[in-house]
C-alpha positions in Angstrom: -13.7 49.4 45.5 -15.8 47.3 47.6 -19.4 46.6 46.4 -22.1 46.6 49.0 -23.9 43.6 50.0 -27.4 43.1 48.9 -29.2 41.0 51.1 -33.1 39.0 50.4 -34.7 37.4 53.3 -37.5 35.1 52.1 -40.1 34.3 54.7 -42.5 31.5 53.9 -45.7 32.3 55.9 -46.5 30.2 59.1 -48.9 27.1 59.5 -52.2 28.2 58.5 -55.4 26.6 59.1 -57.0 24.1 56.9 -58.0 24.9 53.3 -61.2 23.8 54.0 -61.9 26.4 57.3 -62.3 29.5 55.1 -61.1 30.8 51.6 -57.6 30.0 50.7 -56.8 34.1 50.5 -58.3 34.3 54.2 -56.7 31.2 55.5 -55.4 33.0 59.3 -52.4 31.1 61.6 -52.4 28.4 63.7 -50.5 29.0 67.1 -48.1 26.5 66.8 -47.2 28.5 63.4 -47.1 32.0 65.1 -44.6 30.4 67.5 -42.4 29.0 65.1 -42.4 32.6 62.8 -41.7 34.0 66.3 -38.4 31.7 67.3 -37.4 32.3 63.2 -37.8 35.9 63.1 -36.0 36.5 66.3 -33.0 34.3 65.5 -32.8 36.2 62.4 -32.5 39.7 64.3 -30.2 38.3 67.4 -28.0 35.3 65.4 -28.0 36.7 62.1 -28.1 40.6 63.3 -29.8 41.0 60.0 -32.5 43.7 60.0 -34.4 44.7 56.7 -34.7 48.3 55.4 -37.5 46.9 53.6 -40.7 44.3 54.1 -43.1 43.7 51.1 -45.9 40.9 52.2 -48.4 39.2 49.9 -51.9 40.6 51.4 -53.5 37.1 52.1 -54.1 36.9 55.7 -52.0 34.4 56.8 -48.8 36.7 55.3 -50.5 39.7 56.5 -50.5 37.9 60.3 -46.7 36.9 59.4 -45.6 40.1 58.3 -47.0 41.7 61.6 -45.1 39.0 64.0 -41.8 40.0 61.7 -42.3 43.9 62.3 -43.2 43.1 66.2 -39.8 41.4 66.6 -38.4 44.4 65.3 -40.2 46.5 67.1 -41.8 48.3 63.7 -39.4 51.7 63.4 -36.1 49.3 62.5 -37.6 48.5 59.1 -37.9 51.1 57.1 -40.6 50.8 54.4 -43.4 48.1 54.7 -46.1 47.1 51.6 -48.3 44.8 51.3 -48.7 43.4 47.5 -51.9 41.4 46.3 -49.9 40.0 43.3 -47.9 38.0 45.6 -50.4 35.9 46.7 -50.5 34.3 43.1 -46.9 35.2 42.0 -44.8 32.7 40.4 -40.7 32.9 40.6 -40.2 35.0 37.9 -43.0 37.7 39.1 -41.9 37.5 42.9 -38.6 38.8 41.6 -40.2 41.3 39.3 -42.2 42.3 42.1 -39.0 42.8 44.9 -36.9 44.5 42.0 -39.6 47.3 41.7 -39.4 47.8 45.2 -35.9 48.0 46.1 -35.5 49.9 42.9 -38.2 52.4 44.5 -36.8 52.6 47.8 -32.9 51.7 47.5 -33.1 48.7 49.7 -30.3 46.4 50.4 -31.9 44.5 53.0 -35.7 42.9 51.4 -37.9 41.0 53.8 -40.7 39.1 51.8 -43.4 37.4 53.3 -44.4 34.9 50.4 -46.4 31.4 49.5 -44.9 28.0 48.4 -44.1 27.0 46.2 -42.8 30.5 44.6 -41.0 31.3 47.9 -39.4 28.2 47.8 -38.5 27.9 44.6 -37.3 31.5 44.4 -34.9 30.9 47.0 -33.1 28.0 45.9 -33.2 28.9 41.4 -31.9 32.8 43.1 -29.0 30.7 45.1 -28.0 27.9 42.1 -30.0 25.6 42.5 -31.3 23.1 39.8 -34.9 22.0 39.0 -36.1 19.1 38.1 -39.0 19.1 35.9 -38.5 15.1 34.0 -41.7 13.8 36.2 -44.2 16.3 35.6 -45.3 20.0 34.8 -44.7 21.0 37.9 -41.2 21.9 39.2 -40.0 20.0 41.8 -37.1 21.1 44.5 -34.6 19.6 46.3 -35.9 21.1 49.3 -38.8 23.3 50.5 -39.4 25.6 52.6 -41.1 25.0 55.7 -44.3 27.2 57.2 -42.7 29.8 59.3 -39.1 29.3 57.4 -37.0 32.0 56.5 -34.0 31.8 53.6 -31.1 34.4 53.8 -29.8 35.3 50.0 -27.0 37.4 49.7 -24.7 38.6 46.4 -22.7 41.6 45.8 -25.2 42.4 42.9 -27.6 44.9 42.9 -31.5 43.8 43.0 -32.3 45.2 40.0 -29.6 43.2 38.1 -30.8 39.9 40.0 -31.5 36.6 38.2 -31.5 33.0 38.8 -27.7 31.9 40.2 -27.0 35.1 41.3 -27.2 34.8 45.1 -25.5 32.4 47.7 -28.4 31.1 50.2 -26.4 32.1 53.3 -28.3 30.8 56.1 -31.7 28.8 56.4 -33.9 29.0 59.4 -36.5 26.5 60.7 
Protein backbone atom coordinates (compact mmCIF):
# COMPACT_ATOMS: atom_id res chain seq x y z
CA UNK A 1 0.00 0.00 0.00
CA UNK A 2 1.19 3.23 -1.03
CA UNK A 3 0.82 6.20 1.34
CA UNK A 4 -0.16 9.49 -0.16
CA UNK A 5 2.01 12.41 -0.18
CA UNK A 6 1.40 15.24 2.08
CA UNK A 7 2.73 18.26 0.89
CA UNK A 8 3.44 22.02 3.01
CA UNK A 9 4.27 24.99 0.99
CA UNK A 10 5.63 27.73 3.31
CA UNK A 11 5.42 31.23 1.83
CA UNK A 12 7.35 33.89 3.62
CA UNK A 13 5.45 37.20 2.81
CA UNK A 14 7.03 39.69 0.26
CA UNK A 15 9.17 42.92 0.99
CA UNK A 16 7.11 45.17 2.96
CA UNK A 17 7.64 48.70 3.67
CA UNK A 18 9.55 50.11 6.40
CA UNK A 19 8.58 49.45 10.08
CA UNK A 20 8.63 52.86 10.61
CA UNK A 21 5.74 53.82 7.63
CA UNK A 22 2.83 52.42 9.55
CA UNK A 23 2.10 49.74 12.27
CA UNK A 24 4.01 46.56 11.99
CA UNK A 25 0.43 44.47 11.53
CA UNK A 26 -0.44 47.03 8.59
CA UNK A 27 2.98 47.10 7.09
CA UNK A 28 1.56 46.71 2.92
CA UNK A 29 4.24 45.52 -0.06
CA UNK A 30 6.67 47.06 -1.86
CA UNK A 31 6.61 46.45 -5.75
CA UNK A 32 9.73 44.98 -6.09
CA UNK A 33 8.33 42.41 -3.40
CA UNK A 34 4.90 41.84 -5.31
CA UNK A 35 7.19 40.93 -8.29
CA UNK A 36 9.24 38.61 -6.64
CA UNK A 37 5.92 36.69 -4.83
CA UNK A 38 4.75 36.81 -8.48
CA UNK A 39 7.98 35.07 -10.36
CA UNK A 40 7.80 32.50 -6.89
CA UNK A 41 4.36 31.70 -6.94
CA UNK A 42 4.25 31.05 -10.65
CA UNK A 43 7.30 28.81 -10.70
CA UNK A 44 5.63 26.94 -8.07
CA UNK A 45 2.35 26.24 -10.25
CA UNK A 46 4.37 25.71 -13.79
CA UNK A 47 7.92 24.04 -12.44
CA UNK A 48 6.75 22.48 -9.50
CA UNK A 49 3.02 21.72 -10.91
CA UNK A 50 2.18 21.93 -7.26
CA UNK A 51 -1.25 23.45 -6.57
CA UNK A 52 -2.62 23.68 -2.91
CA UNK A 53 -6.10 22.34 -1.81
CA UNK A 54 -5.63 24.57 0.90
CA UNK A 55 -4.22 28.38 1.75
CA UNK A 56 -4.29 29.66 5.48
CA UNK A 57 -2.60 33.38 5.66
CA UNK A 58 -1.67 35.35 8.79
CA UNK A 59 -4.23 38.45 8.54
CA UNK A 60 -1.47 41.21 8.73
CA UNK A 61 -1.53 43.09 5.52
CA UNK A 62 1.41 42.38 3.96
CA UNK A 63 0.31 38.35 4.13
CA UNK A 64 -3.09 39.36 3.31
CA UNK A 65 -1.55 41.22 -0.10
CA UNK A 66 0.65 37.93 -0.48
CA UNK A 67 -1.99 35.48 -0.17
CA UNK A 68 -4.04 37.41 -2.80
CA UNK A 69 -1.01 37.40 -5.51
CA UNK A 70 -0.79 33.39 -4.64
CA UNK A 71 -4.71 32.86 -5.26
CA UNK A 72 -4.37 35.29 -8.59
CA UNK A 73 -1.67 32.92 -9.95
CA UNK A 74 -3.93 30.29 -9.51
CA UNK A 75 -6.65 31.87 -10.73
CA UNK A 76 -8.70 31.52 -7.10
CA UNK A 77 -11.13 28.24 -7.92
CA UNK A 78 -7.80 25.75 -8.08
CA UNK A 79 -7.36 26.13 -4.27
CA UNK A 80 -9.88 24.90 -2.56
CA UNK A 81 -10.31 26.35 0.89
CA UNK A 82 -8.67 29.80 1.91
CA UNK A 83 -8.49 31.33 5.80
CA UNK A 84 -7.01 33.96 7.05
CA UNK A 85 -5.63 33.41 10.86
CA UNK A 86 -4.80 36.42 13.20
CA UNK A 87 -2.68 33.95 15.44
CA UNK A 88 -0.19 33.69 12.71
CA UNK A 89 0.87 36.94 12.78
CA UNK A 90 2.58 36.24 16.28
CA UNK A 91 2.86 32.42 16.02
CA UNK A 92 6.04 30.79 16.89
CA UNK A 93 7.07 27.20 15.34
CA UNK A 94 5.38 25.17 17.50
CA UNK A 95 1.86 27.11 17.11
CA UNK A 96 2.30 27.63 13.16
CA UNK A 97 2.18 23.83 13.16
CA UNK A 98 -0.60 23.60 15.69
CA UNK A 99 -2.36 26.06 13.61
CA UNK A 100 -1.84 24.14 9.90
CA UNK A 101 -2.64 20.66 11.76
CA UNK A 102 -6.23 22.08 12.72
CA UNK A 103 -6.74 23.02 9.42
CA UNK A 104 -5.84 20.12 7.30
CA UNK A 105 -7.39 18.08 10.01
CA UNK A 106 -10.62 20.23 9.18
CA UNK A 107 -10.55 20.09 5.59
CA UNK A 108 -8.41 16.84 4.64
CA UNK A 109 -5.71 18.78 2.95
CA UNK A 110 -2.68 17.23 1.45
CA UNK A 111 -1.48 20.17 -0.28
CA UNK A 112 -1.21 23.46 2.68
CA UNK A 113 -0.15 26.85 1.35
CA UNK A 114 0.80 29.21 4.32
CA UNK A 115 1.46 32.63 4.02
CA UNK A 116 3.59 33.31 7.32
CA UNK A 117 6.37 35.91 9.07
CA UNK A 118 10.03 35.23 9.84
CA UNK A 119 11.42 34.02 11.68
CA UNK A 120 8.59 31.22 12.48
CA UNK A 121 8.25 30.56 8.75
CA UNK A 122 11.70 30.05 8.47
CA UNK A 123 12.37 28.19 11.21
CA UNK A 124 9.43 25.98 10.67
CA UNK A 125 10.64 25.03 7.46
CA UNK A 126 14.02 23.96 8.13
CA UNK A 127 13.26 22.10 12.23
CA UNK A 128 9.96 20.36 9.96
CA UNK A 129 12.76 19.18 7.25
CA UNK A 130 15.84 18.16 9.87
CA UNK A 131 17.38 20.76 10.35
CA UNK A 132 19.47 21.76 13.59
CA UNK A 133 19.41 24.91 15.66
CA UNK A 134 21.74 26.58 17.13
CA UNK A 135 20.92 28.40 20.17
CA UNK A 136 24.87 28.54 22.16
CA UNK A 137 24.99 32.51 21.32
CA UNK A 138 21.87 33.70 22.52
CA UNK A 139 18.07 33.20 23.35
CA UNK A 140 17.16 33.50 20.17
CA UNK A 141 17.36 30.60 17.65
CA UNK A 142 19.54 31.03 14.99
CA UNK A 143 19.29 29.14 11.36
CA UNK A 144 21.41 28.04 8.98
CA UNK A 145 19.51 29.80 6.49
CA UNK A 146 16.43 32.07 6.19
CA UNK A 147 13.95 32.62 4.19
CA UNK A 148 13.91 35.38 2.00
CA UNK A 149 10.71 38.04 1.49
CA UNK A 150 8.65 36.53 -1.25
CA UNK A 151 10.38 32.87 -0.63
CA UNK A 152 8.50 29.86 -0.81
CA UNK A 153 9.82 26.20 0.93
CA UNK A 154 8.30 23.01 -0.51
CA UNK A 155 8.02 20.21 2.51
CA UNK A 156 6.91 16.94 1.70
CA UNK A 157 6.63 13.34 3.88
CA UNK A 158 4.50 10.45 3.47
CA UNK A 159 3.00 11.38 6.97
CA UNK A 160 -0.15 12.70 7.65
CA UNK A 161 -0.28 16.53 8.99
CA UNK A 162 -1.77 15.75 11.96
CA UNK A 163 1.07 13.26 12.97
CA UNK A 164 3.69 16.09 11.89
CA UNK A 165 6.70 17.08 14.01
CA UNK A 166 10.04 18.37 13.77
CA UNK A 167 12.28 15.96 11.24
CA UNK A 168 9.42 14.70 9.73
CA UNK A 169 9.51 16.26 6.25
CA UNK A 170 12.24 16.45 3.43
CA UNK A 171 12.43 20.34 2.23
CA UNK A 172 12.00 19.35 -1.50
CA UNK A 173 12.51 22.44 -3.35
CA UNK A 174 13.29 26.18 -2.22
CA UNK A 175 12.21 29.08 -4.32
CA UNK A 176 13.75 32.60 -4.41
Amino acid sequence: MVVPLHTLVLIRHGKAESSSYASDFERELIPSGRKVVVKNTKDLKNEHKIVPDLLISSSATRTLQTAQIVLDVFKKHEVGDIFYNQDLYNADENEMLDIIKQYTHKTGSKVCAVVGHNPSISLLAFLLGGAQVNQKKSSTKQLFESLAPGSICILTSHTEFSLWNFGCATISAIIR
